[in-house]
LOSEBA-884414 format. One line per field, with one value per residue (C-alpha): x, y, z; residue number from 1; residue in one letter. Coordinates in steps of 0.5 Angstrom, whole numbers, plus 500, padded with zeros to 3 digits. Layout:
N
east: (X | ...)
north: (Y | ...)
up: (Z | ...)
num: (NUM | ...)
residuo: (A | ...)
END
This chain:
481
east: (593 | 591 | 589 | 584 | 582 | 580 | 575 | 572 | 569 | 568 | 564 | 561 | 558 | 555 | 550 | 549 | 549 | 542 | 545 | 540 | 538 | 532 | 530 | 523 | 522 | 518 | 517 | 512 | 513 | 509 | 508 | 505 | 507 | 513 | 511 | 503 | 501 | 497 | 490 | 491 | 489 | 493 | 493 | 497 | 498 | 501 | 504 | 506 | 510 | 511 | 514 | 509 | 503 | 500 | 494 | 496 | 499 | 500 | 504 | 506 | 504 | 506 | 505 | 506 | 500 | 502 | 503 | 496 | 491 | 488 | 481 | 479 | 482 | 480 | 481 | 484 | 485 | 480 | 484 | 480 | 481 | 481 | 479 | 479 | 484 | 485 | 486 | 492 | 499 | 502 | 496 | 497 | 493 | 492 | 488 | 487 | 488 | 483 | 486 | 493 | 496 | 503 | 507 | 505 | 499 | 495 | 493 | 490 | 489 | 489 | 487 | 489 | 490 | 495 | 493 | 492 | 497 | 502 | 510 | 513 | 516 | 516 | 514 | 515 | 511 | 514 | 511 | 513 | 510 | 510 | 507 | 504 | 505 | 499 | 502 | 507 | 504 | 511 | 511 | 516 | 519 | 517 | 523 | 522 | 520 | 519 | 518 | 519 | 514 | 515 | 510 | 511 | 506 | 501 | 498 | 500 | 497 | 497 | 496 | 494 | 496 | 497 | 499 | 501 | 500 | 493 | 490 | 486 | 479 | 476 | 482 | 482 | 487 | 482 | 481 | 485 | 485 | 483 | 483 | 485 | 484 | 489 | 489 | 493 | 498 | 501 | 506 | 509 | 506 | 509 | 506 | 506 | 504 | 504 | 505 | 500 | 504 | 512 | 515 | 512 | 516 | 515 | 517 | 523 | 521 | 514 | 516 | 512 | 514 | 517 | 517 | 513 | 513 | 505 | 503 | 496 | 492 | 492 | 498 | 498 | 502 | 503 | 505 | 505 | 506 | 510 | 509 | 513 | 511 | 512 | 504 | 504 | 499 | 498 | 494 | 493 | 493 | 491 | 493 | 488 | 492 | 486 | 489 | 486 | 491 | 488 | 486 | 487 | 491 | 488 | 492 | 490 | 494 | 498 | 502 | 507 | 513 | 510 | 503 | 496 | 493 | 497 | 491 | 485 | 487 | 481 | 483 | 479 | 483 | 488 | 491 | 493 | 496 | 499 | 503 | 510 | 515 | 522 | 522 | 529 | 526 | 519 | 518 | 512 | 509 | 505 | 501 | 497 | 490 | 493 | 500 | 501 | 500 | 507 | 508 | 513 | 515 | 518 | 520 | 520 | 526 | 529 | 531 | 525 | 526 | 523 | 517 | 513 | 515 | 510 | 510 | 508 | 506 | 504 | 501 | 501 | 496 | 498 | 495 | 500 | 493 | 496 | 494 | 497 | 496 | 500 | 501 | 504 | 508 | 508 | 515 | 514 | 520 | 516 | 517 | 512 | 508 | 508 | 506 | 499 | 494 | 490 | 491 | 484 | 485 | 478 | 476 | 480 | 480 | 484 | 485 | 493 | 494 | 497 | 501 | 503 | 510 | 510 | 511 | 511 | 505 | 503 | 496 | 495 | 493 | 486 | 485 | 479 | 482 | 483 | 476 | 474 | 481 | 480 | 485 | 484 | 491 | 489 | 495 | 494 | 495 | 492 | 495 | 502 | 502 | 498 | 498 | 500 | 499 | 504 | 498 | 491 | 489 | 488 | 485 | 492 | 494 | 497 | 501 | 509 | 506 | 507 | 504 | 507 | 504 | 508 | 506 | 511 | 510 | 504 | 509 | 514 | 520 | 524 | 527 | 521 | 517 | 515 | 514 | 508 | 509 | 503 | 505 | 501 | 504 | 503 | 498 | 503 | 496 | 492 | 486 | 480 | 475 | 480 | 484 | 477 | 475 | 481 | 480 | 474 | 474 | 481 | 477 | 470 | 476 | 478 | 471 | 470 | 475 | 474 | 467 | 469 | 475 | 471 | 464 | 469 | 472 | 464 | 463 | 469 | 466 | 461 | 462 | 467 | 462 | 458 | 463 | 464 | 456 | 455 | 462 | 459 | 452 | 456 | 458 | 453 | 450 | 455 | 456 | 448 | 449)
north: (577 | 574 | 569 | 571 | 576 | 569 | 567 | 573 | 573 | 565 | 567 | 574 | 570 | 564 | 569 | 573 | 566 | 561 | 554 | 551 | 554 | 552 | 556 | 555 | 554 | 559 | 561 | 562 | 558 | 560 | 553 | 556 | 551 | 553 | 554 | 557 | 559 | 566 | 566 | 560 | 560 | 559 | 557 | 558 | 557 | 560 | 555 | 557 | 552 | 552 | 547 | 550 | 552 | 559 | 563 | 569 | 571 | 577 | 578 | 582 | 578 | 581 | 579 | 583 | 585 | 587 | 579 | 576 | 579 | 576 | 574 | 570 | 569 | 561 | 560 | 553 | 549 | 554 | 560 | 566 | 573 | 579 | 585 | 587 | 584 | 587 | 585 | 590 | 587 | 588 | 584 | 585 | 578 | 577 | 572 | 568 | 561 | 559 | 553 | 555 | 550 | 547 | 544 | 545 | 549 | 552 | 558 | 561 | 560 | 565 | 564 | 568 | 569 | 569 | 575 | 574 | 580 | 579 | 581 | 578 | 570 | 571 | 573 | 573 | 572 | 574 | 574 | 576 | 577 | 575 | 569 | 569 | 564 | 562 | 560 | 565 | 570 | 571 | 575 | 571 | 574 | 570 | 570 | 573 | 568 | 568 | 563 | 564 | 562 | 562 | 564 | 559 | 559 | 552 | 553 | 547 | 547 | 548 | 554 | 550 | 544 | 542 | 536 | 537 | 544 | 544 | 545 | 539 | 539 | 543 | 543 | 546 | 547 | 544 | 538 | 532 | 527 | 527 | 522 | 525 | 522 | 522 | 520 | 513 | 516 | 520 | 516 | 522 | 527 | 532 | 536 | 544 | 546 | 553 | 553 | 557 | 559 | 559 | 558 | 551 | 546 | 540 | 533 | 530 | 524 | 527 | 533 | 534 | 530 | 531 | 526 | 520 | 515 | 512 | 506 | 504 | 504 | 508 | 511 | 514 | 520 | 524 | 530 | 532 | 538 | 541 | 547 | 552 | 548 | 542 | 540 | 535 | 535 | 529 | 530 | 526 | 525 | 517 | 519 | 514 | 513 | 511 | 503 | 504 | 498 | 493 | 486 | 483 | 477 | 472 | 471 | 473 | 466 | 461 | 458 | 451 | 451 | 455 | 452 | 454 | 448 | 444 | 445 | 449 | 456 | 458 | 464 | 461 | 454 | 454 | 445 | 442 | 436 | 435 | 429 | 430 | 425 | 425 | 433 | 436 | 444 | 447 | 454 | 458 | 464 | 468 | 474 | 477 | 480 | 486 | 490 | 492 | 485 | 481 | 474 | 469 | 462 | 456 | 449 | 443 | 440 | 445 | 441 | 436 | 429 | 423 | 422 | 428 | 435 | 441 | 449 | 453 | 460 | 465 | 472 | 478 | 483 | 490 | 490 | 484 | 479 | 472 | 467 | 460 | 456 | 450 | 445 | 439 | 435 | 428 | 426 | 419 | 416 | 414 | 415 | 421 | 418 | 424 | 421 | 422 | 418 | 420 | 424 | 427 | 432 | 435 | 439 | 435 | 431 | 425 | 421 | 421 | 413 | 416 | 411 | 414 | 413 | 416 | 424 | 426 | 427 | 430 | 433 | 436 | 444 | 446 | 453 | 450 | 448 | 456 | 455 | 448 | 445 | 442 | 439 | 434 | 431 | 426 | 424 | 417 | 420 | 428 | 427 | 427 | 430 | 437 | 438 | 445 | 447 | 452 | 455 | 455 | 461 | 457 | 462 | 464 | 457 | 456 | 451 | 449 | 451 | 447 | 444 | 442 | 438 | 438 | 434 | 436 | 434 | 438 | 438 | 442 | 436 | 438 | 433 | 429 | 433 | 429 | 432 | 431 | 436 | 437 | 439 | 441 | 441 | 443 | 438 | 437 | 432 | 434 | 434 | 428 | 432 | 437 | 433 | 429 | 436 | 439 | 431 | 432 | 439 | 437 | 431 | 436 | 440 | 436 | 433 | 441 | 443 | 436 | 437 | 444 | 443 | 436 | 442 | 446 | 441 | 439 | 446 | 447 | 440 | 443 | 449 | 445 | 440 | 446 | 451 | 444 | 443 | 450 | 450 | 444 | 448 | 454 | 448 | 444 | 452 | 454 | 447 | 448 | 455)
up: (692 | 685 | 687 | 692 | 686 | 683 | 688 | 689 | 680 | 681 | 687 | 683 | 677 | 681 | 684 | 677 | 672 | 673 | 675 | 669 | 662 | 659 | 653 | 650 | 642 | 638 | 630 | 624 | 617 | 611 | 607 | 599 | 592 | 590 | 583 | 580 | 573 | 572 | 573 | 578 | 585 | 591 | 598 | 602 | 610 | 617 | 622 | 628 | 631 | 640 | 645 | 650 | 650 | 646 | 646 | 642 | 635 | 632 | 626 | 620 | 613 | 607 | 599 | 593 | 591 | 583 | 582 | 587 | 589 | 596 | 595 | 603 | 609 | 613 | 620 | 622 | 630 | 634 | 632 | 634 | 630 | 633 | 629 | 622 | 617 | 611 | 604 | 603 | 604 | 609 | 612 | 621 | 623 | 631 | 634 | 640 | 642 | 648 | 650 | 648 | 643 | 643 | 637 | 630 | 629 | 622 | 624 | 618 | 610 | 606 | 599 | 593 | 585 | 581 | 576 | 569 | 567 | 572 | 569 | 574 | 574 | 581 | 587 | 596 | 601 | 608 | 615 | 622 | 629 | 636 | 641 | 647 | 651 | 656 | 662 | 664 | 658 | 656 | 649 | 644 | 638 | 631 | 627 | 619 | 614 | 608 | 602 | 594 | 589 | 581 | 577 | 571 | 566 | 566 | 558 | 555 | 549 | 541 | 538 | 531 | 528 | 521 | 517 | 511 | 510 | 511 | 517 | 522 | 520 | 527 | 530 | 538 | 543 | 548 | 543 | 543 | 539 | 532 | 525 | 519 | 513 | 506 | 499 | 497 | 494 | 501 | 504 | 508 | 514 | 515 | 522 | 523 | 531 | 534 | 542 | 545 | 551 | 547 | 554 | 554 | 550 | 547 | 550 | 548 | 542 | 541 | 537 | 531 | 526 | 519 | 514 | 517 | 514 | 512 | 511 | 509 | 515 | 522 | 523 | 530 | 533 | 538 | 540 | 549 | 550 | 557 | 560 | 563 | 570 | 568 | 567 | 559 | 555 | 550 | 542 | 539 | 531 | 527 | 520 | 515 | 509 | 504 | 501 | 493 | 492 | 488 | 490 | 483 | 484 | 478 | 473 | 465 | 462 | 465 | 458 | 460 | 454 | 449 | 449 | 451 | 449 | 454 | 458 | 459 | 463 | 469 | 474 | 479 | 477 | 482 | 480 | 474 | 473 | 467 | 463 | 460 | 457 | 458 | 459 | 462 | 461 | 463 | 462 | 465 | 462 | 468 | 467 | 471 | 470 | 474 | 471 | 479 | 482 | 482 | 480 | 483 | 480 | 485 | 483 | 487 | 486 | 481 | 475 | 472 | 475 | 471 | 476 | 480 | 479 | 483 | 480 | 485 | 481 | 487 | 485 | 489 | 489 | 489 | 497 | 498 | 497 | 496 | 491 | 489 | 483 | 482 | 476 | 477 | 472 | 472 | 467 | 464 | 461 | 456 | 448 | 445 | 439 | 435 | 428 | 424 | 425 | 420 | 414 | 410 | 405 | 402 | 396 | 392 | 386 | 388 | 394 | 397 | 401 | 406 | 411 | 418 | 416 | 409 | 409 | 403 | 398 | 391 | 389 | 382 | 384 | 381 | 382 | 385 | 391 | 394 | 396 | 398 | 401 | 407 | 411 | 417 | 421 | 427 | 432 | 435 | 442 | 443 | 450 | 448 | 441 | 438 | 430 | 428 | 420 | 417 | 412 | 414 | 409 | 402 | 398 | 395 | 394 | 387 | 383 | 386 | 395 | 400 | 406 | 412 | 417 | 424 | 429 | 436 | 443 | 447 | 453 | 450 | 449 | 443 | 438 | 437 | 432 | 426 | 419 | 414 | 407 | 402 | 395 | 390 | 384 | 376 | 373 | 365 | 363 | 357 | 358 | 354 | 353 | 350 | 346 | 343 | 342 | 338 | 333 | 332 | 330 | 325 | 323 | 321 | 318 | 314 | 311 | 310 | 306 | 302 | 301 | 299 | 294 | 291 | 290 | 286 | 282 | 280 | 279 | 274 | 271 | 271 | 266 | 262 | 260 | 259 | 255 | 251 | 249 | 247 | 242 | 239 | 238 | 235 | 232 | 229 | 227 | 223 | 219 | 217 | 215)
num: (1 | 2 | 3 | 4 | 5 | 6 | 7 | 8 | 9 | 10 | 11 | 12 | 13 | 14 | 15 | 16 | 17 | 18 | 19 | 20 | 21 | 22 | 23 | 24 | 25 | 26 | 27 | 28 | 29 | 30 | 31 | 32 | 33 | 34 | 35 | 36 | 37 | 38 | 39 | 40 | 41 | 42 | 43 | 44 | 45 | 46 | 47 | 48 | 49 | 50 | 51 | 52 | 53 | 54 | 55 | 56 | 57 | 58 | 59 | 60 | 61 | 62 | 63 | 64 | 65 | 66 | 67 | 68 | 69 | 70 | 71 | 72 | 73 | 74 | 75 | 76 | 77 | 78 | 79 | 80 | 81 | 82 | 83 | 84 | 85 | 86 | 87 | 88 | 89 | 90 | 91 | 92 | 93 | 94 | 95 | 96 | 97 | 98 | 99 | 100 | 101 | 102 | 103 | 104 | 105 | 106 | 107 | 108 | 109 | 110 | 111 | 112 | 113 | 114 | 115 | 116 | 117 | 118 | 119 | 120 | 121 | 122 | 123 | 124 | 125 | 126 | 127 | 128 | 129 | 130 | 131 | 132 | 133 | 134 | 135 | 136 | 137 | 138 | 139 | 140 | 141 | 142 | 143 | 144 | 145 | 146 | 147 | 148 | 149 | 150 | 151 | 152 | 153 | 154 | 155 | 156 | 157 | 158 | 159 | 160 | 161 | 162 | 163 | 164 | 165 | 166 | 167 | 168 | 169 | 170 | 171 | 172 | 173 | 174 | 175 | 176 | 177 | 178 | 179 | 180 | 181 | 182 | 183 | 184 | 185 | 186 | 187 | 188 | 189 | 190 | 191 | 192 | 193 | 194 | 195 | 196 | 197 | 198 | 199 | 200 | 201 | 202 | 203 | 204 | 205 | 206 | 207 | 208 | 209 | 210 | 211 | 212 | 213 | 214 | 215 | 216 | 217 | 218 | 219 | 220 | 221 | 222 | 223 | 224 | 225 | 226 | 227 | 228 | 229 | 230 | 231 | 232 | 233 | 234 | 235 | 236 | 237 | 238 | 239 | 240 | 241 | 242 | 243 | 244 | 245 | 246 | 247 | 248 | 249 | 250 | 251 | 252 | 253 | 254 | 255 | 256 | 257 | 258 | 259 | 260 | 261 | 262 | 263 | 264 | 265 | 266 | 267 | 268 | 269 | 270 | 271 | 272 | 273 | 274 | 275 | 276 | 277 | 278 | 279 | 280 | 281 | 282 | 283 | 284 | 285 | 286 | 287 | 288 | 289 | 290 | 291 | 292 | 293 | 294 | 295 | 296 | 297 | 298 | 299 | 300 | 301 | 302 | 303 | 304 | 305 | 306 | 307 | 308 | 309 | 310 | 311 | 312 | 313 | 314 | 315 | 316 | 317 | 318 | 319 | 320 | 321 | 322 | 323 | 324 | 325 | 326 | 327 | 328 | 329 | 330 | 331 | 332 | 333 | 334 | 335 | 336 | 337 | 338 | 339 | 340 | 341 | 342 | 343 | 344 | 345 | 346 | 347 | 348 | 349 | 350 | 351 | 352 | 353 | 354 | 355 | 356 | 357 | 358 | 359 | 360 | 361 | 362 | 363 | 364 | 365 | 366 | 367 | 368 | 369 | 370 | 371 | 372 | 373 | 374 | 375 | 376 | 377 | 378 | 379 | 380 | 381 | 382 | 383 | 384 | 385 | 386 | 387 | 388 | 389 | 390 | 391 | 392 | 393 | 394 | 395 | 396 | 397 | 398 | 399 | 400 | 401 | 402 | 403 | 404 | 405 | 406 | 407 | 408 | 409 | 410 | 411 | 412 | 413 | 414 | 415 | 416 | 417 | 418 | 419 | 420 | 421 | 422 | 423 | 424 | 425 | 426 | 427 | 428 | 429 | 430 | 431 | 432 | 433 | 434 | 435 | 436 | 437 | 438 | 439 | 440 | 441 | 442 | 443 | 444 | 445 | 446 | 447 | 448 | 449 | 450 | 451 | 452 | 453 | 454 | 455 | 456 | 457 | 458 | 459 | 460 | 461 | 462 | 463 | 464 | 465 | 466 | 467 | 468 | 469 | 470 | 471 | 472 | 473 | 474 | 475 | 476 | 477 | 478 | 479 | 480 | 481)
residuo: (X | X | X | X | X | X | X | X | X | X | X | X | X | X | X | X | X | X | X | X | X | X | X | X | X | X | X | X | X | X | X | X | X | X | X | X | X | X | X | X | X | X | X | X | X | X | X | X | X | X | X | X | X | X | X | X | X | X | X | X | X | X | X | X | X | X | X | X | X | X | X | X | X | X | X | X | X | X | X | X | X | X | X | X | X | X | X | X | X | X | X | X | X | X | X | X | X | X | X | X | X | X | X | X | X | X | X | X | X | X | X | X | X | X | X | X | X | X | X | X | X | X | X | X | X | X | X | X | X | X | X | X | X | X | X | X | X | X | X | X | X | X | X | X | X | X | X | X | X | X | X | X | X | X | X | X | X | X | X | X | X | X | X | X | X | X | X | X | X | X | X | X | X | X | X | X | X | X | X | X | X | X | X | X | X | X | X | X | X | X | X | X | X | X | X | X | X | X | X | X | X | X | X | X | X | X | X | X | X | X | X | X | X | X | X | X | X | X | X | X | X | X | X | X | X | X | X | X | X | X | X | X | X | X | X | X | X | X | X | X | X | X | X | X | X | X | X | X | X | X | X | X | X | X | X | X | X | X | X | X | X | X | X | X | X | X | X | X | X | X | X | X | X | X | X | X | X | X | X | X | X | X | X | X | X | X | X | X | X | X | X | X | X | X | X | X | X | X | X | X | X | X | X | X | X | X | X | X | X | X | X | X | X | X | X | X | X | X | X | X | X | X | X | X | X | X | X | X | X | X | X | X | X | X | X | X | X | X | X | X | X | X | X | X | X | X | X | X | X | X | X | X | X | X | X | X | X | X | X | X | X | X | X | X | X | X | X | X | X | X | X | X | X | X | X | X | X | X | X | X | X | X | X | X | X | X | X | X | X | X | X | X | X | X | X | X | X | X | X | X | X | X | X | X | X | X | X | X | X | X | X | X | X | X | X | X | X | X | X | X | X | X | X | X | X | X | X | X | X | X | X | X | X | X | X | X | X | X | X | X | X | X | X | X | X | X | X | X | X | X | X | X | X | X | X | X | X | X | X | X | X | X | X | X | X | X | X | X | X | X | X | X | X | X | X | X | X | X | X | X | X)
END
């Protein structure tokens, strides 16, 4: 029995069941971009898709109209419209396809714009409908689509921009490159920006600087800004630090051992070549005209050799301007002849025999010197050797001085110096003139005083003879009486 009950249902559902199913493929699709800005204009297409032929479509499309207002519908692959759409969501389309149309088909575009107050961050679009298939004009059901859209801001721009604390000379958000301008003396920029949209970001590594480092010249920065969209917006911003540096790289004074007359200086002689004997130290005196240039002093080799020695003296302006002076010191292993020549004192009243081996000299001091003293030392060899005198103001000169004469090497070597010494000491003669005139004054003395006792000797002669002759006449008168 059960078994017939088996065979009778397999027989039941043969007759109720097709022997093939083949079931046709239909839908509809919204393609819109996932992410719009306010105030942007959108596109945004229905597709309908088919294995077979269609030639009707109608459907329910529904926006939100608080976030897009709809501005135009465009017509695509030969679809017709039929009636009147209207731009209030929900939106009921139907068209109509001539020749039907299988596959993927654009229907329509409709276009909208994000509005400019819009609240929302996102939006949905959804669609619905049927399809009418040509051959069979089978109606087929469209399952509901719909698709999201982000509303992200696109404004990636400033607000404002400042460097500083000052505001970039006619800085706007539409401008994008600047140059600014900054004293010397500024070695750092410190950038200030205001977003315009604040849900828009700074890229990373392009962020407003702080405490950048100037140097002298162009600096060039920039600063992108994202958006809440993902759009970048580059500014910008070349700093030109001012360069008042100064270019000054002469020297003032280039002085070898202590002595300016080794040769003669010119800041726009940049080679010397100097000779020197048996020298073991050389020391250099470098001065720049410009306090804020830098000097430095290289030797080759290190130590002085007999032979060829080169200095370099480099100066450095403030702005790092380079110039080179280089004196080369030819060492002779040759003595240095530093004895005098010749030795002439003048405005004096006696000669000295002077000897180049002889140092010492004595002149008698007249008070007349202090006026008319004149001292000239030659060296044998003005190459090698200089003369310096330790007095050169003779107006205060008196009895008991003493001029010395030192003649040194003009290279600097020590230990070979000579010296010649002057002494001017208390002239002990008498004078002839003098001593003459005192005799004679002695002798006409003498000759007076005689003259004046022999006189009053005569006188009182005189007056005795006298008395003598008058007693006799009182005489001869008293014998007549």
């Amino acid at each position: 029995m059960k078994r017939i009950k088996v065979i009778l249902l397999l027989m039941s559902l043969f007759f109720i069941l097709p022997i093939s199913v083949s079931a046709s493929e239909h839908s509809v699709k919204i393609n819109a971009p996932q992410i719009v800005s306010k105030g942007n204009e959108l596109s945004v297409d229905i597709v309908l898709s088919s294995d077979v032929a269609v030639d009707g479509f109608k459907a329910t499309f529904t926006y939100e109209s608080s976030a897009l207002e709809l501005l135009n519908y465009e017509l695509k692959d030969n679809w017709k419209q039929i009636g009147t759409f209207s731009k209030e969501s929900p939106v009921s389309f139907d068209f109509t396809q001539e020749n039907g149309i299988i596959g993927n088909s654009t229907v329509i575009t409709v276009k909208f714009k994000v509005k400019d107050d819009v609240a929302k961050t996102s939006t949905t679009l959804s669609i619905e409908g049927t399809s009418k298939s040509k051959e069979d004009e089978t109606i087929n059901t469209l399952e509901k689509n719909s698709v999201n859209i982000d509303i992200k801001s696109r404004d990636n721009s400033l607000k404002s921009l400042k460097i500083n604390g000052v505001d970039i000379n006619n800085f706007s958000s539409n401008t994008y490159s600047y140059k600014e301008l900054v004293e010397s003396t500024v070695t750092t920029a410190n950038f200030e920006a205001e977003l315009n949209d604040k849900t828009a970001i700074y890229k990373e590594g392009f962020e407003p600087k702080s405490n950048a480092s100037l140097d002298y010249g162009e600096n060039k920065f920039e600063i992108i800004v994202v958006s809440a969209s993902g759009e970048e917006k580059k500014y910008t911003i070349v700093v030109v630090r001012q360069d008042t540096r100064g270019t000054n790289n002469d020297l003032k004074e280039l002085i070898v051992n202590s002595n300016p007359k080794l040769f003669e200086f010119k800041k726009t002689t940049l080679n010397y070549t100097i000779t020197t004997h048996k020298l073991d130290k050389i020391d250099i005196i470098a001065t720049p005209e410009d306090p804020k240039a830098t000097v430095k002093i290289t030797k080759e080799p290190e130590k002085l050799i007999i032979g060829t020695n080169t200095i370099k003296i480099t100066v450095l302006s403030e702005k790092n301007e380079e110039k080179v002076y280089t004196i080369t010191v030819n060492n002779s292993d040759n003595e240095i002849d530093t004895k005098l020549k010749s030795l002439d004192i003048f405005g004096v009243d006696e000669e000295i025999d002077f000897k180049p081996d002889v140092y010492d000299y004595e002149i008698r001091y007249k008070s007349k010197y202090n006026d008319s003293l004149v001292i000239k030392a030659i060296v044998n060899n003005t190459d090698e050797a200089e003369v310096t005198l330790d007095k050169t103001d003779f107006s205060k000169l008196k009895a008991g001085d003493k001029i010395t004469i030192t003649v040194s090497a003009k290279d600097g070597t020590k230990g070979v110096e000579s010296y010649y010494t002057i002494t001017f000491k208390k002239d002990t003669r008498l004078n002839f003139f003098l001593l003459l005139g005192i005799i004679i004054f002695i002798v006409l003395l003498v000759i007076f005083i005689y003259l004046f006792i022999k006189n009053k000797k005569q006188k009182k002669e005189i007056i005795i003879k006298e008395e003598e002759l008058e007693k006799t006449k009182r005489l001869e008168k008293i014998i007549k009486e």
